[in-house]
C-alpha atoms as an extended CHARMM CRD file, in Angstrom:
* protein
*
       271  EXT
         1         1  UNK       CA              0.0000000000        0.0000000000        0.0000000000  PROA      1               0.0000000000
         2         2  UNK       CA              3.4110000000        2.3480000000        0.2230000000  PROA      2               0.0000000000
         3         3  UNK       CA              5.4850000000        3.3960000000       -2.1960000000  PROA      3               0.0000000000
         4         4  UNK       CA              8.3040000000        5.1770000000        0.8140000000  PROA      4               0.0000000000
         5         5  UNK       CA              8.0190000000        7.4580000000        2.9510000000  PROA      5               0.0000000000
         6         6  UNK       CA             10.0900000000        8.9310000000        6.3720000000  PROA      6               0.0000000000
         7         7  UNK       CA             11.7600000000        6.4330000000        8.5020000000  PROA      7               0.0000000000
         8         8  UNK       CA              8.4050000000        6.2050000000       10.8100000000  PROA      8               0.0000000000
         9         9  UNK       CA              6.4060000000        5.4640000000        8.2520000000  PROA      9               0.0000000000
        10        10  UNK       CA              8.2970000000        2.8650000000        6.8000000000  PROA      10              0.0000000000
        11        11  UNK       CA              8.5020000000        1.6080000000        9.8000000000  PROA      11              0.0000000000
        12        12  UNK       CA              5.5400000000        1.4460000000       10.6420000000  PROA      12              0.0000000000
        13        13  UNK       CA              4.4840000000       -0.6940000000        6.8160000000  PROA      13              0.0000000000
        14        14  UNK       CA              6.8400000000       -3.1280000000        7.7460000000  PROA      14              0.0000000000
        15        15  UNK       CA              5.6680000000       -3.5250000000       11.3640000000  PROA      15              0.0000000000
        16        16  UNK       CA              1.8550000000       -3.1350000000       13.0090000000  PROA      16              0.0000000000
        17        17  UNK       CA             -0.0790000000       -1.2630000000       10.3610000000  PROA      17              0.0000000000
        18        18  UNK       CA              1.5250000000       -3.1260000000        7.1850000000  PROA      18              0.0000000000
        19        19  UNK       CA              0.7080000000       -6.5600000000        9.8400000000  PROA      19              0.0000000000
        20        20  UNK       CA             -2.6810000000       -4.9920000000       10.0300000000  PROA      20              0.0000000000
        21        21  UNK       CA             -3.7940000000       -4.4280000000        6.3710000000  PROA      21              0.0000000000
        22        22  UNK       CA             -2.0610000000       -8.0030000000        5.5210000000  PROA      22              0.0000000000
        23        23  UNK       CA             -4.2490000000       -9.6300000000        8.3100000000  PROA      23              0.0000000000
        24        24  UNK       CA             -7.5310000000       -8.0020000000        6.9070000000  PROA      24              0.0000000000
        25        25  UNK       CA             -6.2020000000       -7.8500000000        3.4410000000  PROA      25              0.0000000000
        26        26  UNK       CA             -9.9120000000       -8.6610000000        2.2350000000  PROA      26              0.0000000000
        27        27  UNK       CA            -11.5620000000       -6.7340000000        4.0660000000  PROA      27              0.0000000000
        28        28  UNK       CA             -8.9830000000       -2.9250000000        2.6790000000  PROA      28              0.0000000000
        29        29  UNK       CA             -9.7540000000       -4.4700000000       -0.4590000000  PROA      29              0.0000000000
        30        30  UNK       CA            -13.6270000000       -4.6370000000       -0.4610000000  PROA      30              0.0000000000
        31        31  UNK       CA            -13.3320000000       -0.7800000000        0.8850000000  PROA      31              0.0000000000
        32        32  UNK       CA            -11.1920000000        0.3510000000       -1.8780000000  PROA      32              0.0000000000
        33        33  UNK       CA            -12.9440000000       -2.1350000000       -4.7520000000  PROA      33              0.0000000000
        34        34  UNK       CA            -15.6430000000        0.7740000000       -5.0570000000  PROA      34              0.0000000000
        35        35  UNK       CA            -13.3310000000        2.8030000000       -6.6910000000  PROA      35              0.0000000000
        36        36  UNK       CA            -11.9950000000       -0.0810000000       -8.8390000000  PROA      36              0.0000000000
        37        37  UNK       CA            -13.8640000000        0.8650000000      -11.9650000000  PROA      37              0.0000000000
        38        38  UNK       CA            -12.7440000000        4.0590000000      -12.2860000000  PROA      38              0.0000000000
        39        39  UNK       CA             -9.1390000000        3.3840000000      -11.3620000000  PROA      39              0.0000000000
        40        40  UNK       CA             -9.3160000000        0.4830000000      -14.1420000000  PROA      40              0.0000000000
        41        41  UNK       CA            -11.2810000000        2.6670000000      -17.1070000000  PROA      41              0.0000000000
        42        42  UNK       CA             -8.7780000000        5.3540000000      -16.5410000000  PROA      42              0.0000000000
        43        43  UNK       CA             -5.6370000000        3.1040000000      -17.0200000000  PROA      43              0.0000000000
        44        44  UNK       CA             -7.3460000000        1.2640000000      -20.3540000000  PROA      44              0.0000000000
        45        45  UNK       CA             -4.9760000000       -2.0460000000      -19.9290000000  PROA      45              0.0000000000
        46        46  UNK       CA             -4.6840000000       -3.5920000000      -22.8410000000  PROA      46              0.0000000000
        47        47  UNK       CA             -3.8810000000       -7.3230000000      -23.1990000000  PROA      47              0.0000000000
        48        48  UNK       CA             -0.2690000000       -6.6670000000      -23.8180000000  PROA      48              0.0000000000
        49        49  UNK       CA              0.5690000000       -3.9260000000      -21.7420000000  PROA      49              0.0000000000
        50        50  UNK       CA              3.1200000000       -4.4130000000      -18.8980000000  PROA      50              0.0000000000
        51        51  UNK       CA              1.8160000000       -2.9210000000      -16.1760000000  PROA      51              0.0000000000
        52        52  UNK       CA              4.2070000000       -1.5240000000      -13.1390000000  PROA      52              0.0000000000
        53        53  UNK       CA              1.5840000000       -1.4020000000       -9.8390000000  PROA      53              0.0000000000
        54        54  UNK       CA              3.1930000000        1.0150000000       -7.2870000000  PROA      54              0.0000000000
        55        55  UNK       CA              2.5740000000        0.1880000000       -3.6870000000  PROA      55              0.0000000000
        56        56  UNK       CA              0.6840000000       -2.3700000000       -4.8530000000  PROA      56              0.0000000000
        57        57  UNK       CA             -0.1540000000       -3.7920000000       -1.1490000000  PROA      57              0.0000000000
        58        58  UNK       CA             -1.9750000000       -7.2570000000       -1.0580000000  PROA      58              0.0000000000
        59        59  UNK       CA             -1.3850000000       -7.3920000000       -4.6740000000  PROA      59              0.0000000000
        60        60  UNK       CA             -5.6360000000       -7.3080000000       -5.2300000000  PROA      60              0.0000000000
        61        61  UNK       CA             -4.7650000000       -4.6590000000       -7.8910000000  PROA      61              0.0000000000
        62        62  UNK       CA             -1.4640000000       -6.8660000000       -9.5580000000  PROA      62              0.0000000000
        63        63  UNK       CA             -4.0530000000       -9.4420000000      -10.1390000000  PROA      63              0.0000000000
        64        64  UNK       CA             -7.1430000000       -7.2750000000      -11.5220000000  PROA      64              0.0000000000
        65        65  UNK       CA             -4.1030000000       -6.0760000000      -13.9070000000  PROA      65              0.0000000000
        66        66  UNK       CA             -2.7990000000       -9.2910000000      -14.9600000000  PROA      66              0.0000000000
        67        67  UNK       CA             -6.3990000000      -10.4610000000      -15.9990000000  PROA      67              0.0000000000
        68        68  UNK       CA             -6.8510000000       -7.1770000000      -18.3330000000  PROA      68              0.0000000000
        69        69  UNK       CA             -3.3540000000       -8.0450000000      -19.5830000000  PROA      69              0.0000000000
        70        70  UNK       CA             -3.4250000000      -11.5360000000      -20.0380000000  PROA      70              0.0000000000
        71        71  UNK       CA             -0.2740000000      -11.5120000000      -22.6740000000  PROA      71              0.0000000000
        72        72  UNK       CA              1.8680000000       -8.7720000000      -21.2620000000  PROA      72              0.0000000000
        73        73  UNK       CA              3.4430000000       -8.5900000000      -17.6650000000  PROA      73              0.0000000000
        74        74  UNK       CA              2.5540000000       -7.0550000000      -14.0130000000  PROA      74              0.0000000000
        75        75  UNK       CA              5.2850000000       -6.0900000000      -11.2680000000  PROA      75              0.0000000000
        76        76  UNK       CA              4.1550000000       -4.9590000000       -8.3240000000  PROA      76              0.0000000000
        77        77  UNK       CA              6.2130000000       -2.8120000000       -5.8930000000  PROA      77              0.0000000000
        78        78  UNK       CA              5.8790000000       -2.2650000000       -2.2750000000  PROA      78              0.0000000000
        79        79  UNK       CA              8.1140000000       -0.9940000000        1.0010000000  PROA      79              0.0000000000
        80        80  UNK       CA              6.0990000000       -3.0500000000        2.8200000000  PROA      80              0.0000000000
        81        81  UNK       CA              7.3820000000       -6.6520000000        3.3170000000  PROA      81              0.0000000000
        82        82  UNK       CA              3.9860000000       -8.4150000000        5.1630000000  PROA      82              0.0000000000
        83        83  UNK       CA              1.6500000000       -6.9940000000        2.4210000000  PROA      83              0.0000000000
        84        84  UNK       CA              4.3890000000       -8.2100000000       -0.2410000000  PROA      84              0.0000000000
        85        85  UNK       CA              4.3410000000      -11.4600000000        1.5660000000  PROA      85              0.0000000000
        86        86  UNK       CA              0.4790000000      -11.8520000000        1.8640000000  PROA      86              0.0000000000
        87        87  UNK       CA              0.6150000000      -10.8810000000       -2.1090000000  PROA      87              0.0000000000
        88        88  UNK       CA              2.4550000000      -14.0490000000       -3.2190000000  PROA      88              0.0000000000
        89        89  UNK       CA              0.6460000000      -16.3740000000       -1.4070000000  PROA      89              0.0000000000
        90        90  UNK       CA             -2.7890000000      -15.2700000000       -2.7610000000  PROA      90              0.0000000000
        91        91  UNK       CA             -1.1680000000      -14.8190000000       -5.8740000000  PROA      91              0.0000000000
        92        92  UNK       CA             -1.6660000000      -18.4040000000       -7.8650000000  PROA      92              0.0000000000
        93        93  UNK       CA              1.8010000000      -18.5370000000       -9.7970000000  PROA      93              0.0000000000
        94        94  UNK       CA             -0.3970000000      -21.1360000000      -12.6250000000  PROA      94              0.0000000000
        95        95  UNK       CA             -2.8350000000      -18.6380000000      -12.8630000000  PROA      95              0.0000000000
        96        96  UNK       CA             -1.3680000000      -15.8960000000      -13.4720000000  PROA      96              0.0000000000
        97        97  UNK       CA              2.0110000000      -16.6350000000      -14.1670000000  PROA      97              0.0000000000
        98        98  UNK       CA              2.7490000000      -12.9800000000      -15.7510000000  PROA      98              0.0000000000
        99        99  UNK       CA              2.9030000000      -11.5040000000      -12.1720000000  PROA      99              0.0000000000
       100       100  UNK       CA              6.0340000000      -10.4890000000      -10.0450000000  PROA      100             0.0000000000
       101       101  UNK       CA              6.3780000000       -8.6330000000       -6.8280000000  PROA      101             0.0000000000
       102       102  UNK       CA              9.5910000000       -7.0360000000       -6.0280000000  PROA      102             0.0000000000
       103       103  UNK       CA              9.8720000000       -5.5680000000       -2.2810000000  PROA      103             0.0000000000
       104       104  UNK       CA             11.4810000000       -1.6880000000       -2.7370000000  PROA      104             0.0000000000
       105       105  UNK       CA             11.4570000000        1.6530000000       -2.3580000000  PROA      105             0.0000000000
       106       106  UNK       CA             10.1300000000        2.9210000000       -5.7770000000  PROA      106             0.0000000000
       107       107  UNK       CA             11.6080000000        6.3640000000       -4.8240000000  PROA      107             0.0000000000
       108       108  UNK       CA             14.8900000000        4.9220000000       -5.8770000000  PROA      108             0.0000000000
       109       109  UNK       CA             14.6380000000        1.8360000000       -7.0430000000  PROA      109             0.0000000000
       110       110  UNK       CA             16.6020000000        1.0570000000       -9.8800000000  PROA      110             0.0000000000
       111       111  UNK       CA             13.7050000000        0.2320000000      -12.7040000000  PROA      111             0.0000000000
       112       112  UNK       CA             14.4390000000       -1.0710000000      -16.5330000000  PROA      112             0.0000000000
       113       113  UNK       CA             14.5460000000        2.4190000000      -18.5870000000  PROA      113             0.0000000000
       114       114  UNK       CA             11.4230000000        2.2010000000      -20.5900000000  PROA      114             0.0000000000
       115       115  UNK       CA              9.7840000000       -1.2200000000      -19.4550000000  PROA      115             0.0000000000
       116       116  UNK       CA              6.1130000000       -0.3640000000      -18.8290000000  PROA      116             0.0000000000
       117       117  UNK       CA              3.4480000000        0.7450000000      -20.7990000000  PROA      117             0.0000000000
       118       118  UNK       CA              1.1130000000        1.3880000000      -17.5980000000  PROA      118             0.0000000000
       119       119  UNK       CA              1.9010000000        3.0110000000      -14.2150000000  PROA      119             0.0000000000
       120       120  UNK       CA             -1.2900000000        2.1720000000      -11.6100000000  PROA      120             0.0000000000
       121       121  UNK       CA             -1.7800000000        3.2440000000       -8.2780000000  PROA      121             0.0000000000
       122       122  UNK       CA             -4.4410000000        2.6560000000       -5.5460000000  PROA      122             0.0000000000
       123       123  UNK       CA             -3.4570000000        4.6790000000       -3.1440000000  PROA      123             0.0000000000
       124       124  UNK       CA             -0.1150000000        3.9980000000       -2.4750000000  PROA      124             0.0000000000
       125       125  UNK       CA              1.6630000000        7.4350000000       -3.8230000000  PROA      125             0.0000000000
       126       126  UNK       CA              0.6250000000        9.7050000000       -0.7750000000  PROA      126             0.0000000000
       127       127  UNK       CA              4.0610000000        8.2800000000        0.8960000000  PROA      127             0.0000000000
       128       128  UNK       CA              6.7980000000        9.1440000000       -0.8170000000  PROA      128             0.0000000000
       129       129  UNK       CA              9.6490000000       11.3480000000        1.0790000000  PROA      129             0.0000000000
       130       130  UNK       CA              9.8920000000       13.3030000000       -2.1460000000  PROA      130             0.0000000000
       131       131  UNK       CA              7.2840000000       12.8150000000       -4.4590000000  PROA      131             0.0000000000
       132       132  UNK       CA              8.9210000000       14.7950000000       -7.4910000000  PROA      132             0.0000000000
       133       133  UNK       CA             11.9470000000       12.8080000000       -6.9110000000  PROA      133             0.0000000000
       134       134  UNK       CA             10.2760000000        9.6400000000       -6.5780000000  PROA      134             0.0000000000
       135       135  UNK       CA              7.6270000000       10.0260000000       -9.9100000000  PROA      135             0.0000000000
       136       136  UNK       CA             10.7860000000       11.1270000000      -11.5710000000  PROA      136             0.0000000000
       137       137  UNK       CA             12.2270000000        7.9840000000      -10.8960000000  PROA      137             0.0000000000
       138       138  UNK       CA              8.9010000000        6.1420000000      -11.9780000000  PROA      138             0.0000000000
       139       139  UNK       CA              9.1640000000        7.9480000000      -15.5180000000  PROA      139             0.0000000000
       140       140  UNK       CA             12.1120000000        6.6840000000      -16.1510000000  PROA      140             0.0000000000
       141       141  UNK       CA             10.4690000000        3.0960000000      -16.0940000000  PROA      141             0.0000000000
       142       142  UNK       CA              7.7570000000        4.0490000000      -18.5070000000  PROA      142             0.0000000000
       143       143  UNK       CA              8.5860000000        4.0360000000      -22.1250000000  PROA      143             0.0000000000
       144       144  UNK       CA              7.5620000000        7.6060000000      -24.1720000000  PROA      144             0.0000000000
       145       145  UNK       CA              3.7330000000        7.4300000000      -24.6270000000  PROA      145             0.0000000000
       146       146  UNK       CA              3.5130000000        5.7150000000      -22.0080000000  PROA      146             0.0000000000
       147       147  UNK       CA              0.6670000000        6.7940000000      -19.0290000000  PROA      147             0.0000000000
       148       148  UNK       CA             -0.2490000000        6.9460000000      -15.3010000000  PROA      148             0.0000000000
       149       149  UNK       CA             -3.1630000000        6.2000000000      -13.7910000000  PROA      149             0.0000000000
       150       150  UNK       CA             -3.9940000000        6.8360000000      -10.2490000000  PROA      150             0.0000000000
       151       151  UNK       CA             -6.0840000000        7.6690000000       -6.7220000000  PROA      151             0.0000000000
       152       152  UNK       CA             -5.1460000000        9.9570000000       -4.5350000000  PROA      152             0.0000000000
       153       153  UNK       CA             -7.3610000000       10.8690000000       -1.1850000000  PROA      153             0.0000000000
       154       154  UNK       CA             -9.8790000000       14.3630000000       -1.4300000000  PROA      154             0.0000000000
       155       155  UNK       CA             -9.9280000000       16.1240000000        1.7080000000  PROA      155             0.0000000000
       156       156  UNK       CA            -12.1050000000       14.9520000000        4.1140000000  PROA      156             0.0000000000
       157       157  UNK       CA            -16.1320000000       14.0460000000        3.2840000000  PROA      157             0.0000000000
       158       158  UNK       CA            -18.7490000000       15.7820000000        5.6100000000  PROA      158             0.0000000000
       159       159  UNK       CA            -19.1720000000       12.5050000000        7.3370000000  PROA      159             0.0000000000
       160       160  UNK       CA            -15.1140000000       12.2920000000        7.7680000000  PROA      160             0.0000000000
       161       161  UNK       CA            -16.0480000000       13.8860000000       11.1850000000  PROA      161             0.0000000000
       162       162  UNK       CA            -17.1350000000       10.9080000000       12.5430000000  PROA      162             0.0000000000
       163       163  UNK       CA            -13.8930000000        9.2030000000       11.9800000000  PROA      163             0.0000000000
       164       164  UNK       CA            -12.1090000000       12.2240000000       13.4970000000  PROA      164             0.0000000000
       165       165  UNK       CA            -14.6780000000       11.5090000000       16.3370000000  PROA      165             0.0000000000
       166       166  UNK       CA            -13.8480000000        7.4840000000       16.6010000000  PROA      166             0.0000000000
       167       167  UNK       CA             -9.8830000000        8.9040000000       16.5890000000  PROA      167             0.0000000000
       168       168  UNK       CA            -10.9940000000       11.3280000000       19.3710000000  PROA      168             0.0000000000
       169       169  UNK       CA            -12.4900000000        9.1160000000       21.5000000000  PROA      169             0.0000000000
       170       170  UNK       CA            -10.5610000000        6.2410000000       21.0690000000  PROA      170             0.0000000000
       171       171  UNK       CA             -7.4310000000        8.2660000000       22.0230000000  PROA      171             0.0000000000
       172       172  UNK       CA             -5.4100000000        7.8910000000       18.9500000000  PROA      172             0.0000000000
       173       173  UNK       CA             -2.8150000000       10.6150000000       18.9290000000  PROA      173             0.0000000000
       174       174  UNK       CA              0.2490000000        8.9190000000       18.8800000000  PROA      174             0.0000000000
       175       175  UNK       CA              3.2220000000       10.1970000000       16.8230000000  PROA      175             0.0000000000
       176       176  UNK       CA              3.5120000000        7.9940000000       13.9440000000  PROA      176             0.0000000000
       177       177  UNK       CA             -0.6020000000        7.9630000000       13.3570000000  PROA      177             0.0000000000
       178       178  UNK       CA              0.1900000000       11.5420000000       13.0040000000  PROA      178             0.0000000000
       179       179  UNK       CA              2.7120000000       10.9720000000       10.2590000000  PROA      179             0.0000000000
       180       180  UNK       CA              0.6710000000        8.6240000000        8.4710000000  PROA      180             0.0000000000
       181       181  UNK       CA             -2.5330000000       10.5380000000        8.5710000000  PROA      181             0.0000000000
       182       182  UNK       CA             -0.0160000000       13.5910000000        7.4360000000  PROA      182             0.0000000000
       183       183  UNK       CA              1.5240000000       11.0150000000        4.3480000000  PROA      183             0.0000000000
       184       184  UNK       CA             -2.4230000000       10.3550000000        3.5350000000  PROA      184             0.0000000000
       185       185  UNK       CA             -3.5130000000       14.0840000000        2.5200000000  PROA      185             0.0000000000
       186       186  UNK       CA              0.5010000000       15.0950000000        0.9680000000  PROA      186             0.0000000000
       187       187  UNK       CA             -1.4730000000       14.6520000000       -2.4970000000  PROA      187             0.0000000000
       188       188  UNK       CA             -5.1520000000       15.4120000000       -1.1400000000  PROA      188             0.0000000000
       189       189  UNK       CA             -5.2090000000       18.8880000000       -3.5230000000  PROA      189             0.0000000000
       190       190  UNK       CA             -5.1990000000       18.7820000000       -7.3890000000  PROA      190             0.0000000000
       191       191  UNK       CA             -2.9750000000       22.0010000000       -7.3670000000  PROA      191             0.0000000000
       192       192  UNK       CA             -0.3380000000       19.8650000000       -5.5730000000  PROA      192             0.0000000000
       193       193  UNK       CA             -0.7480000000       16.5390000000       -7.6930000000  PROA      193             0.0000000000
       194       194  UNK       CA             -0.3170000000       18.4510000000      -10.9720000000  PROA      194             0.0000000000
       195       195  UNK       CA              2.4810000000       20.4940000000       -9.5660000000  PROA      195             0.0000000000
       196       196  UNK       CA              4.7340000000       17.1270000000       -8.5850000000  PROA      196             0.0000000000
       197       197  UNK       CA              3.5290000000       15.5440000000      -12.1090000000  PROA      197             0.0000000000
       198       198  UNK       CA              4.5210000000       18.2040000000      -14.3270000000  PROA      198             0.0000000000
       199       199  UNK       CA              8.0210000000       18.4710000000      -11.9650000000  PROA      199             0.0000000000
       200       200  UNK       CA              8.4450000000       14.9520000000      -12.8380000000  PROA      200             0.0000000000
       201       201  UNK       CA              8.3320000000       15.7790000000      -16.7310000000  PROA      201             0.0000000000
       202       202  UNK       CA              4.6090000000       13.9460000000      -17.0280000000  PROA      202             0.0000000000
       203       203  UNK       CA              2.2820000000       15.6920000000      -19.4820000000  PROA      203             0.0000000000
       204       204  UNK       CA             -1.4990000000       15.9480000000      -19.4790000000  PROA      204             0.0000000000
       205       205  UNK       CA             -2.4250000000       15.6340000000      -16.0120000000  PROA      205             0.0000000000
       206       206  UNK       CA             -5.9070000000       15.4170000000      -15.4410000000  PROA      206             0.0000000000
       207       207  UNK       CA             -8.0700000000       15.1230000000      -12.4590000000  PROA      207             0.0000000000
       208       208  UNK       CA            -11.1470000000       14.1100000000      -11.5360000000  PROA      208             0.0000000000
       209       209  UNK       CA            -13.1850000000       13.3850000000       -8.4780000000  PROA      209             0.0000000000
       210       210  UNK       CA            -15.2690000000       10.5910000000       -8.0570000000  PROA      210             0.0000000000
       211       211  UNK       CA            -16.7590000000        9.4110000000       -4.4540000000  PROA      211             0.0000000000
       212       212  UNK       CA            -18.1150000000        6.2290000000       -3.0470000000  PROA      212             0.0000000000
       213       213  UNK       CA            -19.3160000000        4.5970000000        0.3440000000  PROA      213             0.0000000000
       214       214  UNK       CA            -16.9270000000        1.9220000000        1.1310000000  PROA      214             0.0000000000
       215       215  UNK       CA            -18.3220000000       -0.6990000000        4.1100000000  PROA      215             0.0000000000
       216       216  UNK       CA            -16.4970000000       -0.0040000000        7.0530000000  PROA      216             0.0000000000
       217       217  UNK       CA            -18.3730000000       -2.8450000000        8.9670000000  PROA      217             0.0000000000
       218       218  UNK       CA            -21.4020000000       -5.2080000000        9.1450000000  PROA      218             0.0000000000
       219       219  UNK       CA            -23.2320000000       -2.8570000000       11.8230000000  PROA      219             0.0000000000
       220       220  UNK       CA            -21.6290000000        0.0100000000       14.1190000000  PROA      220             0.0000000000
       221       221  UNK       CA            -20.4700000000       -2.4030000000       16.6790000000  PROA      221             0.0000000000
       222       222  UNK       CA            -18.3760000000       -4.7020000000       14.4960000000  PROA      222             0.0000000000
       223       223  UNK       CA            -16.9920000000       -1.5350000000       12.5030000000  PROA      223             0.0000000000
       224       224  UNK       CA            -15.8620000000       -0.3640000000       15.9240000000  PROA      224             0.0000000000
       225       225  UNK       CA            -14.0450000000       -3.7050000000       16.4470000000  PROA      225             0.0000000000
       226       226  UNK       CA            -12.3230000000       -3.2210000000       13.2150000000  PROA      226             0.0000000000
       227       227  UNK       CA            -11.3060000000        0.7320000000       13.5200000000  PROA      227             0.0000000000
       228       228  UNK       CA             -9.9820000000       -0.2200000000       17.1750000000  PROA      228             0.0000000000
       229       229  UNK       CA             -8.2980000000       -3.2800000000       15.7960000000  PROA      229             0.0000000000
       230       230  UNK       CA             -5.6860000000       -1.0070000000       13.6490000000  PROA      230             0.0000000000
       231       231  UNK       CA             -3.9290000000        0.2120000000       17.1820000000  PROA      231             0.0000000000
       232       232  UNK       CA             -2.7510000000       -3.3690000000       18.3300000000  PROA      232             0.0000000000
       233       233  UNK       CA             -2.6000000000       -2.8920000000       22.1820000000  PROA      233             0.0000000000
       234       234  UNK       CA             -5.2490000000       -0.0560000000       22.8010000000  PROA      234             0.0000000000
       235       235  UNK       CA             -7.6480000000       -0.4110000000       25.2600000000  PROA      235             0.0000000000
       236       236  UNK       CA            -10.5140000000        1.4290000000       24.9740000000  PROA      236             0.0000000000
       237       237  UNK       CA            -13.3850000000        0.9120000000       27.6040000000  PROA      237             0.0000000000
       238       238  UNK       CA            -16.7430000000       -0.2790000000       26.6810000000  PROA      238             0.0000000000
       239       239  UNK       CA            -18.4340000000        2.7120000000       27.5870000000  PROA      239             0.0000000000
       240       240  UNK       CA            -16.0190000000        4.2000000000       24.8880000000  PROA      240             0.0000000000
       241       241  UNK       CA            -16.9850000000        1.6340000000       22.6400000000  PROA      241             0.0000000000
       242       242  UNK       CA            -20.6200000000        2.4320000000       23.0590000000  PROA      242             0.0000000000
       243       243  UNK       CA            -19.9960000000        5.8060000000       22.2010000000  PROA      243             0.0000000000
       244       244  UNK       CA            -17.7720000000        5.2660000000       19.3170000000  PROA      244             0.0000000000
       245       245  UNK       CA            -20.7640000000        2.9620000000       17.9620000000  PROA      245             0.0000000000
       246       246  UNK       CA            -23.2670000000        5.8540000000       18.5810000000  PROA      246             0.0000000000
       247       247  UNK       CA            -21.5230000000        7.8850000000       16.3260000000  PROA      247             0.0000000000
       248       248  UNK       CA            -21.5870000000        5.3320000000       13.4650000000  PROA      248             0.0000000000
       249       249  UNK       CA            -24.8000000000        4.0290000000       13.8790000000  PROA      249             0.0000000000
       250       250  UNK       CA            -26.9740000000        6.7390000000       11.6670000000  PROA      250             0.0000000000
       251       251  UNK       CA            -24.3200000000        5.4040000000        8.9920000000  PROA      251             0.0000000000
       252       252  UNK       CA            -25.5960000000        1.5880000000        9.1040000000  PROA      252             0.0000000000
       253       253  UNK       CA            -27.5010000000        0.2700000000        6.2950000000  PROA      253             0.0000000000
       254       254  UNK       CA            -28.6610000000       -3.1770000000        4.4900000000  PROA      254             0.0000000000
       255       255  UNK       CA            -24.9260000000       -3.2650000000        3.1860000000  PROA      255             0.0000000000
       256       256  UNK       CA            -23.4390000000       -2.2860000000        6.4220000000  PROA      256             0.0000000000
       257       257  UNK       CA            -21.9480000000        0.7240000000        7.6780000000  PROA      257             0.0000000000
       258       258  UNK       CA            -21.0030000000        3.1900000000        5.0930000000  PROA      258             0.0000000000
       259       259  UNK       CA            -19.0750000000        6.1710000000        5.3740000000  PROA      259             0.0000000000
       260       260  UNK       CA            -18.4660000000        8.7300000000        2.3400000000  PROA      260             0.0000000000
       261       261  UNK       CA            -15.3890000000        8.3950000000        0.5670000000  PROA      261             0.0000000000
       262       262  UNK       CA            -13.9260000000       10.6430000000       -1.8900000000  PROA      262             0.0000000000
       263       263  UNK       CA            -10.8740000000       10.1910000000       -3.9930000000  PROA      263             0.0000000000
       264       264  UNK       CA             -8.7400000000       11.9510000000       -7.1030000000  PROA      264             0.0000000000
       265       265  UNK       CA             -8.3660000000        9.6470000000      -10.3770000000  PROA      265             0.0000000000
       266       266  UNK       CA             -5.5200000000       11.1190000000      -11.9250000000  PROA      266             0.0000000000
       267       267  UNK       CA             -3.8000000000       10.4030000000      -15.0820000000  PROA      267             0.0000000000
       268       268  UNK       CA             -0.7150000000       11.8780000000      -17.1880000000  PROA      268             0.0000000000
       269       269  UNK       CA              1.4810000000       10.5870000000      -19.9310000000  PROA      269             0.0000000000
       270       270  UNK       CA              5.0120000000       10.6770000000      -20.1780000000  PROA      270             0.0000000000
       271       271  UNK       CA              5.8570000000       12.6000000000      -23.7410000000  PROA      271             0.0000000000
């Protein structure tokens, strides 16, 4: 889900939040799968396309890749060793057998000048240290012609209060939470994306808004569980908990609870 980022961050990929998302790898991916489609019609894939997936995470997006480009090739690159490692193994090497993953810092890592056609993102380019630096280094992967398509966070939904309000009550403050929730909104403004883009020598940037509501739990209660369940040692009282699932309950629905989600689909070319 990370492309780099500071030491903290990094850290924390490879340690309780990248152990998190590779424990309830299913249940990120159902979240993020309602912006699927428009990541996907954005990035046209065609059958021979090889396809470089940056912070590719669980690999959920590798795969959906692979399928569209059943005789060309997908890498996937990620900072974060458990996701990478929770990517091969639901990765079937007979079934798709055009799929890599390679565990690195696409900031710097060294890729083949010119070997994709396709750069696709889910959400895993907020990270980077540097982004400039580190989409400069992407473009030098991606042959001329070649194109971009990613998501990038909006700021905050109306109903993004109430997951300020689960953070408030639950307590979360802690340094690094800070640092990722600061890594999150780096590339929340168009201004910015199309600023690092065109300092990275990509061409027609465009960006567009589109905004879902991902299921963040099967009724207030158990999406409580799971939003607690990303702090590994917090404990939060019940009468907390009760409050917390106040707050989400107006959200619950036949489908769950669902909280407004808005994200950027961006895509550029390299000339």
């Amino acid at each position: 889900m990370t492309g780099s980022g500071s030491t903290a961050v990094a850290d924390a990929w490879n340690g309780p939040v990248g152990a998190h998302w590779a424990e309830h790898h299913t249940r990120y991916d159902a979240m993020l799968a309602e912006f699927d489609d428009a990541l996907f019609a954005a990035a046209a894939i065609g059958e021979r396309d090889r396809v470089l997936d940056v912070g590719c995470g669980s690999g959920l997006t590798s795969r959906l890749a692979a399928r569209r480009a059943a005789r060309g090739h997908v890498t996937g690159v990620d900072i974060s060793a458990p996701l990478l490692d929770r990517a091969r193994s639901v990765t079937g090497g007979r079934e798709l057998p055009h799929v890599g993953y390679v565990l690195a810092d696409a900031q710097v890592h060294p890729f083949p000048a010119g070997a994709y056609d396709v750069v696709i993102s889910r959400g895993g380019v907020m990270f980077f240290a540097d982004h400039v630096a580190a989409f400069t280094n992407i473009s030098r992967g991606v042959r001329a012609g070649g194109r971009l398509a990613l998501l990038c966070p909006q700021p905050g939904l109306p109903d993004g209060e109430e997951r300020a309000a689960l953070g408030r009550l639950a307590g979360q403050d802690r340094p690094v939470q800070g640092e990722l929730a600061a890594a999150m909104a780096s590339l929340s403004e168009p201004s910015r994306i199309r600023e690092v883009l065109a300092g990275a020598g990509f061409a027609d940037v465009e960006v567009n808004g589109v905004t879902r509501r991902p299921c963040w739990g099967r009724d207030a209660p158990d999406a409580v569980d799971f939003y607690l369940s990303r702090t590994p040692g917090l404990a939060v009282p019940d009468a907390t908990r009760q409050e917390m699932a106040a707050v989400l309950r107006p959200y619950e629905s036949g489908r769950g609870v669902l909280l407004g989600a808005g994200v950027w689909i961006v895509t550029a070319r390299r000339p």
